[in-house]
N, C-alpha and C positions, 0 to 999 in steps of 0.2 A: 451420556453421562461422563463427565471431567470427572478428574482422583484431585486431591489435591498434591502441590508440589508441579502439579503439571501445566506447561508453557503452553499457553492458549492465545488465539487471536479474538481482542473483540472489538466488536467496529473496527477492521481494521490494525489494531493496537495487539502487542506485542503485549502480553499480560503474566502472572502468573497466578496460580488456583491457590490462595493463600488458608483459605478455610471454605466449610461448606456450614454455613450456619441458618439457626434460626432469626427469623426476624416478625416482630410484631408485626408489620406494618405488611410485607410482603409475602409473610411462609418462608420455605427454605429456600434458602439461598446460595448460590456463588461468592464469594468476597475475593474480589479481583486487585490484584496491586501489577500497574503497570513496570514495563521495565526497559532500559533505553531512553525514556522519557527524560528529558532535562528537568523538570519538575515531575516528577514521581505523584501517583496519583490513586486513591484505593477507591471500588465500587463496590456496590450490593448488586447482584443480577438476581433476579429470582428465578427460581427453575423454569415456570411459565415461558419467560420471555429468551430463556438459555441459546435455543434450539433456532432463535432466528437472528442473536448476535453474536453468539460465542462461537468459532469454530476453531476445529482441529488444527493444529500446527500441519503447513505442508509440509512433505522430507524432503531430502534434497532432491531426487528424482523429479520429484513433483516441480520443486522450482525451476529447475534444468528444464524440463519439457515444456513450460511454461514460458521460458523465455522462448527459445528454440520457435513456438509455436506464434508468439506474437511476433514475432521476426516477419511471417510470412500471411497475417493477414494483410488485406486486402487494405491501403491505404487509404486515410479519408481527411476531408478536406477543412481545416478551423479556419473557417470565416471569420475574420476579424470582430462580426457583426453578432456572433453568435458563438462564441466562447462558452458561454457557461452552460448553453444548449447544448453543447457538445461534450464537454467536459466534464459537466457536475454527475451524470450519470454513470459515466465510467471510475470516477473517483469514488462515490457513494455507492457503489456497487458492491466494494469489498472482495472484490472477486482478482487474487494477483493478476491473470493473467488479461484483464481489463487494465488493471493500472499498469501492467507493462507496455501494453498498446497506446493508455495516453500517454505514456512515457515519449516513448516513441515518434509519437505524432507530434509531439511537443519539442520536442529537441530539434527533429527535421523542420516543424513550422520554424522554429526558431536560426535552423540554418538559413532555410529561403529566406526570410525576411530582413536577415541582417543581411545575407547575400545583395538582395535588392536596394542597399542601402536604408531600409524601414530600422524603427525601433521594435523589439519586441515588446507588447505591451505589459504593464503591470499586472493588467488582469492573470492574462497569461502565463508571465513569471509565476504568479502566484500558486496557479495550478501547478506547474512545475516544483515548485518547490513543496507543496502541499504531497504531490504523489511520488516524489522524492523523498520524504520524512515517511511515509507510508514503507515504502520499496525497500529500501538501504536497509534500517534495523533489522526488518525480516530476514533478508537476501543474506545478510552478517551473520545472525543467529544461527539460520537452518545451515549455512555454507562454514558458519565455524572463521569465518573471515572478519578481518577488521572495516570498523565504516566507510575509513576512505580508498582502500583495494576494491571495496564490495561499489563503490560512487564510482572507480574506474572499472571496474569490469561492463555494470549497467548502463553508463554513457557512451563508453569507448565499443559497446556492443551495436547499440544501435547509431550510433554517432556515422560509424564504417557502414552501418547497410544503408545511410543515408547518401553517401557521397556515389 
């Protein structure tokens, strides 16, 4: 159960519990208004579906050890060929310490390949920037830090266990 007033993540997104109301259509409900968002944005979540996209704010603890822990899995390999194979589940996972890890593998892919003289693809960029807009808001909020301290902490993190 969310109270309202209370900072929630849903899909991913950085929300606040603005009311809990009735709705014709769906019963009671969440009423979600994003925050951070460049265009701001309100939902109806119904209680039903709550429990499989709304989650708890992490503390900071939680995002510390989450970083900390994606650091040291086990590194994996984005085939040029196979981008979205790789990436759209870690993305749509919702899960931080998934998108730290495509973080990670994204920035290292993106070292090798500039290293090599390649272009990094757009594709690629995309996810990057996609779990970058994910990562950053949150990592600010829970950490109390500004976007772009919080954009160099999370690059300049795994950027260094890259080299």
């Amino acid at each position: 159960m969310f109270n309202q007033k209370e900072t929630v993540l849903y899909k991913g997104k950085l929300c606040e519990v603005v009311g809990i109301e009735e709705s014709i259509k769906w019963g009671q409900c969440y009423h979600l208004k994003t925050i951070y968002e460049k265009s701001p944005w309100t939902i109806q979540v119904p209680y039903e579906n709550a429990f499989q996209n709304i989650r708890k704010l992490p503390t900071k603890d939680e995002v510390n050890r989450a970083l900390v822990e994606a650091m040291y899995v086990d590194s994996m390999v984005i085939e040029r060929n196979s981008v979205d194979r790789i990436c759209k589940p870690l993305l749509d996972s919702h899960v931080v310490r998934d998108w730290l890890i495509l973080l990670r593998e994204l920035l290292n892919h993106q070292a090798v390949v500039e290293a090599t003289g390649k272009k990094f693809l757009l594709k690629e960029q995309d996810y990057l920037n996609r779990v970058s807009e994910q990562l950053i808001p949150l990592y600010s909020y829970v950490l109390d830090m500004n976007e772009e301290d919080t954009r160099i902490l999370l690059f300049e993190t795994f950027m260094d266990a890259c080299i």
